[in-house]
N, C-alpha and C positions, 0 to 999 in steps of 0.2 A: 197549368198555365203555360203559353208558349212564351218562348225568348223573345222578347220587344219587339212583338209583331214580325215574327219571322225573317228579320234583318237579314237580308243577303250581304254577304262582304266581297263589295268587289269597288275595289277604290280608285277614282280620277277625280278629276275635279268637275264638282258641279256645275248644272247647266243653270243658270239663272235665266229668271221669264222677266220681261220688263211691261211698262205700260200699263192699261188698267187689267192684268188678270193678275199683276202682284200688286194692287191694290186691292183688290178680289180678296186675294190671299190674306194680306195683313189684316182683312175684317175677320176674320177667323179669330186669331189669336189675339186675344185680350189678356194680360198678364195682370189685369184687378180680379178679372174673374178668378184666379186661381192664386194669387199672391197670399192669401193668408193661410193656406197650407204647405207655402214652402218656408211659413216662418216661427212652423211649429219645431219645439226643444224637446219634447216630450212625443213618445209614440203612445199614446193608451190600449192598444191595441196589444203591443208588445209588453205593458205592463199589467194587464189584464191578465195574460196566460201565464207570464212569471210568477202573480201572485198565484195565479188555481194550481200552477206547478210547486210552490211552493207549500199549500196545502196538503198535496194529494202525497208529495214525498216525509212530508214529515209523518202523515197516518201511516206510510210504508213502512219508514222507521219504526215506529211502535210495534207494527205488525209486518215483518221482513215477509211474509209466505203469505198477505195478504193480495190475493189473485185480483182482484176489482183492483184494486189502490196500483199495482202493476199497470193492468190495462190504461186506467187515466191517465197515469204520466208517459204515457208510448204513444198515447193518442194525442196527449198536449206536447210531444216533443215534434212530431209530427207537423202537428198546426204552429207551430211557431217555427219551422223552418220556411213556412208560406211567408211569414213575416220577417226576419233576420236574414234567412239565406244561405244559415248553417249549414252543409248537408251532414255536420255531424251530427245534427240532432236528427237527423233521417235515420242514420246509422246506428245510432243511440236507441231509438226506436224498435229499430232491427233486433236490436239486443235484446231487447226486454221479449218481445214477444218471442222469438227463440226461444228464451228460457221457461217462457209459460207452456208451452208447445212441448219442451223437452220433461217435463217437471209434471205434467198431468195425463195421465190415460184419457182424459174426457177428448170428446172430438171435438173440436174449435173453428166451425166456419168462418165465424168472425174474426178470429187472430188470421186466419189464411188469406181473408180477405183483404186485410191493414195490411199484413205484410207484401199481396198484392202490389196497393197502392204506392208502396217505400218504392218499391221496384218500378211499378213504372213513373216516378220520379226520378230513381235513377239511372234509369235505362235498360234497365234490365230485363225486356220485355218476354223471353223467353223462361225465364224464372218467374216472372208474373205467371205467367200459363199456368205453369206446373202447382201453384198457388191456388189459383182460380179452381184448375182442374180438380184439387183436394176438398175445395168449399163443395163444389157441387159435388161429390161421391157424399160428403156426409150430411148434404141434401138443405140445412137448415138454410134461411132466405135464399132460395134456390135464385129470387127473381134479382134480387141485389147481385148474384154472383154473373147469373146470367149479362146482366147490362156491362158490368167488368169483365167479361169476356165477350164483348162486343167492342169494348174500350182497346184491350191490349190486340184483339184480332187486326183492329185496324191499324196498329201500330205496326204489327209483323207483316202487313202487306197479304193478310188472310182476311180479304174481300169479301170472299165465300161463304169464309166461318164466319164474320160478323154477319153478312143478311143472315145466314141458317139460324144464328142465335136470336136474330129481330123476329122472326116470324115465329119462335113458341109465344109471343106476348098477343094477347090479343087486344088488349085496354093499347088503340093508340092516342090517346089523347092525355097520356098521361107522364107528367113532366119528364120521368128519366127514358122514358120511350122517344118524348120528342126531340131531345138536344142529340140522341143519338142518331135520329131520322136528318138532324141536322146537318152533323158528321157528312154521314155517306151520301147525300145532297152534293156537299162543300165538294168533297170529293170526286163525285163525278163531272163537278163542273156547274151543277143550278146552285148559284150562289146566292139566286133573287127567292130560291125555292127556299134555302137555308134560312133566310133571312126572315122568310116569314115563321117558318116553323119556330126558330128563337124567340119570335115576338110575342107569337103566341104560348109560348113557352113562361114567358118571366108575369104576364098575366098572370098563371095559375100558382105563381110562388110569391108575388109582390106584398105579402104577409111572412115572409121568412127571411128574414134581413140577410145571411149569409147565401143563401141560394140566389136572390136578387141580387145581390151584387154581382156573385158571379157571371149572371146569365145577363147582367147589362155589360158588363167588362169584356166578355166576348160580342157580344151583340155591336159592341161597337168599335172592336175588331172589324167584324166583316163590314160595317157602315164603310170602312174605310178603306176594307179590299174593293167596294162595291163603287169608290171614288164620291162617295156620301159622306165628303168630309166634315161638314159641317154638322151633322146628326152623328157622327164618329165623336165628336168635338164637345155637343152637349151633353153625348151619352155619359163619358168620362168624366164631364164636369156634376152631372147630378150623380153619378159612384160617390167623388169625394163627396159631397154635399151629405149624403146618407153616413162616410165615413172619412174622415180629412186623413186618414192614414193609411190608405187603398194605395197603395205608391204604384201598383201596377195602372193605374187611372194615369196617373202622374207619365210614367213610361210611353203611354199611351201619346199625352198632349206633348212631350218632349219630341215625336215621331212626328205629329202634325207639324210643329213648329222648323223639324229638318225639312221632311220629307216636302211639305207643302207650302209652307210659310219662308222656306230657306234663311229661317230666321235663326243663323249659327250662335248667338251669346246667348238667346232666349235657351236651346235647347241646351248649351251648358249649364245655365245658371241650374235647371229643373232638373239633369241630371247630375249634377257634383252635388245638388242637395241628396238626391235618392243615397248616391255611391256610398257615401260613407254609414248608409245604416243597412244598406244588405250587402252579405260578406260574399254577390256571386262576382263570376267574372265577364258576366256581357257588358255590364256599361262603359267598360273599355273599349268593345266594338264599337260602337253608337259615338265615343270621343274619336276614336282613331277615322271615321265616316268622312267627321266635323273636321277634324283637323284637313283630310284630304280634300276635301270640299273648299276648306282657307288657306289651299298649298302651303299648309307647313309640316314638312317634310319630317321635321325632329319631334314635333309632338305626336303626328302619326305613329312612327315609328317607335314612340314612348309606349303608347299607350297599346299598339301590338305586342311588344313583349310583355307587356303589363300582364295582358290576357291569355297570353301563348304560357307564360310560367304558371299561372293561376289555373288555365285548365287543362294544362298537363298534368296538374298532380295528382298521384293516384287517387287520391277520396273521391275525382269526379269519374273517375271509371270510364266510360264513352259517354259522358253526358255532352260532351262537346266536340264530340268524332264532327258532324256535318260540318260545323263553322274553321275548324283545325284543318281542314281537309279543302277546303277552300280557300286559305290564305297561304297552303302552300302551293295548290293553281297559281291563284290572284297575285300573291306580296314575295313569295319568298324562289320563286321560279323552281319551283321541285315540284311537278306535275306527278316522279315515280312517287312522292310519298304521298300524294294525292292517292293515287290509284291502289296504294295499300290499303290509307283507311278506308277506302271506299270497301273494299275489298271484306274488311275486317266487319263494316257494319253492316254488307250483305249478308255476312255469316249471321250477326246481330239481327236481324230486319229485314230482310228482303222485299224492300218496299220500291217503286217505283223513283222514289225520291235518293235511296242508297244506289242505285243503278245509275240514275244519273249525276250523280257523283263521280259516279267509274268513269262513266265515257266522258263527262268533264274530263278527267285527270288524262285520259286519252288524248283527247281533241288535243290540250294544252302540250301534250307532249310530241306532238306532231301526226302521231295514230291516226287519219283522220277518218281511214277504212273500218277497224275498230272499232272508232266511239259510232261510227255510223249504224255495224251490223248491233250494237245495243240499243244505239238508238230507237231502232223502229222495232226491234226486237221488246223490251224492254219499257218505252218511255211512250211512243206514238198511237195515242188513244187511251192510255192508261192514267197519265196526269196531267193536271191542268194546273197546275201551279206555274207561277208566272218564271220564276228563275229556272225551272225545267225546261219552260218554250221558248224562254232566250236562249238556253244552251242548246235547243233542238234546232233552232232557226240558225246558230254559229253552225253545229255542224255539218245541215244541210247545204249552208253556203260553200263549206269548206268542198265537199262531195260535186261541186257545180250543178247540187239542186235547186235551182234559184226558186222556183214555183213555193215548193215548201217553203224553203227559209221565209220567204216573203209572209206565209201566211202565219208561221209561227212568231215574226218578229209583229205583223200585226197583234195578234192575240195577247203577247205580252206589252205592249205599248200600253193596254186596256187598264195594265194595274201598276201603271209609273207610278205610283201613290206606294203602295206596298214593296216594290224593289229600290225604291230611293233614286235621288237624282242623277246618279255618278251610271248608273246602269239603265235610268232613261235616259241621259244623254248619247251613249253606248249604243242603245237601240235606235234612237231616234238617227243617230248618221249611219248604220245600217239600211236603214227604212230611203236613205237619203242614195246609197251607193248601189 
């Protein structure tokens, strides 16, 4: 799952709309529709897996070398970091299956593949590979490994090798074919094309409660890159409806409520409920947004180092290189240590998105020749992500390409809904100068 809708952090104070398109807005957000999931005490969802967790280790204990009763609880420490936000229980994971991997001659596509998945949870997407690439030498669910190296391909910015691995499938109308068809849609830019693929996607699973969910919880994702806020809006609200304890639905409406509604106490209320039951550190991002949006300077600045201490520390590895890397652009006027980690998660990822990072960290630091030859090197025709065409249309400006800038600050204007108010205002007096 992505970070609360792919939050860009670039903080000033919000543009507020007046007249009737913020009464527009306000029909959106109904806080009865969702009020009685933010006034649950109990997660069932979280107590659900403690107790299977608590089954599967006591069978352990009886039987310490019992290889199944292992798998289960690596697989439920796993799913229950989707829910809590532990990632020691990621880690915890890691362990176990290391040790079955170390402990048996059999070959274990399945264990290569789980531990796949740790990885690319925690970033680790080069160690994914090397993972993947062991599943498929020992061949067993060649098609499961195949589609997971379709997954982390497109993480490393291996375009190539994701289509090359799409095309051994020939079944394309079949669910893990099409969310990945999805993917590289999103990616090139047909977001209406994504959009359908996901639809018809959750059709073919809307008898599998955990796959539905998912595939509505991004589906309404893109509703809302797509500026469909209000089918973004219902998508989220029938997730909880199916499970009142889908907090990433929750994430979701707390986004409409900034992003769209610039309804700042609603978006607190929704997220200081989330904060305290998942142990990550973005919803500190999302209050520090809020605070900059209600020029207050000291809670901003609370809730930046809140997030800066929590995802420095080692257990998150470079889980939080991109958003670290931008608030030392954006908040902390150190563009060199920008251009480090940029630097670090091109080694990591060489993705269109870690490039433009760099030449971000460039531009900010005055470079403006630099971030230019990555620019079009690097970013121009390759991503479509809206905070990449803001950053392509600053540095075009900078370069006195006005033609470009103009057309990359339009492009990005297109998704003020997904880069937030403080970066369409940003845009919008570019658009104006």
């Amino acid at each position: 799952m992505k970070l609360i809708l792919r939050t860009v952090i670039l903080f000033s104070t919000a543009a507020l709309f007046s007249g009737c398109e913020k009464n527009e807005e306000k029909d959106i957000i109904n806080p009865a529709d969702y009020e009685s999931y933010l006034e649950r005490d109990k997660d069932e969802s979280l107590k659900s897996i403690n107790d299977e967790m608590a089954f599967w280790q006591k069978r352990l204990s009886d039987v310490p070398d019992g290889e199944a009763f292992r798998l289960k609880v690596a697989g439920l420490l796993s799913a229950r970091f989707m829910v809590n936000g532990k990632i020691e229980d990621v880690q915890a994971s890691d362990s176990i299956y290391h040790l079955i991997l170390e402990g048996d001659n059999q070959p274990h596509a399945s264990v290569h593949r789980s531990l796949a998945t740790n990885c690319i949870t925690q970033h680790k997407f080069r160690e994914a590979r090397i993972e993947i690439e062991k599943a498929l030498e020992i061949g067993e669910g060649k098609a499961s490994s195949l589609y997971m190296l379709v997954d982390i391909n497109l993480e490393l910015g291996d375009y190539a090798g994701a289509e090359y691995a799409m095309q051994q499938f020939t079944n394309k109308n079949f669910f893990p074919y099409m969310i990945r068809e999805a993917k590289l849609k999103d990616h090139e830019g047909h977001l209406d094309s994504a959009i359908v693929l996901m639809e018809r996607a959750l059709i073919q699973v809307k008898e599998n409660t955990s796959l539905s969910l998912w595939t509505q919880s991004n589906l309404a994702d893109m509703y809302g890159h797509a500026g469909r806020i209000k089918e973004a809006y219902d998508t989220y609200l029938n997730v909880l409806k199916q499970n009142p304890d889908y907090d990433y639905a929750l994430k979701g409406i707390a986004w409409i409520a900034f992003s769209h509604a610039h309804n700042f106490e609603e978006t607190k209320r929704i997220v200081n409920y989330i904060g305290p039951k998942r142990a990550t550190p973005d919803m500190h991002l999302l209050l520090a947004q809020v605070a900059a949006a209600e020029n207050n300077d000291v809670e901003k600045d609370k809730q930046l180092e809140l997030f800066t201490k929590s995802a420095t520390s080692p257990k998150y590895g470079d889980m939080y290189n991109k958003y670290l890397a931008l608030l030392e652009a954006e908040e902390f006027s150190n563009p060199q240590a920008t251009i480090e980690i940029a630097k670090k998660e091109i080694s990591n990822r060489p993705t269109p998105q870690s490039y433009d990072l760099l030449a971000w960290g460039y531009f900010k630091n005055g470079n403006y020749k630099e971030a230019l030859h990555i620019a079009q090197e690097r970013l121009e025709n390759k991503t479509y992500e809206p905070d990449a065409m803001y950053h392509l249309g600053m540095i075009y400006k900078a370069n006195g390409m006005e033609r470009e800038a103009k057309r990359c600050f339009e492009e990005a204007a297109q998704s003020s809904f997904e880069l937030g108010p403080a970066t369409a205002k940003k845009i919008k007096e570019q658009m104006k100068g």
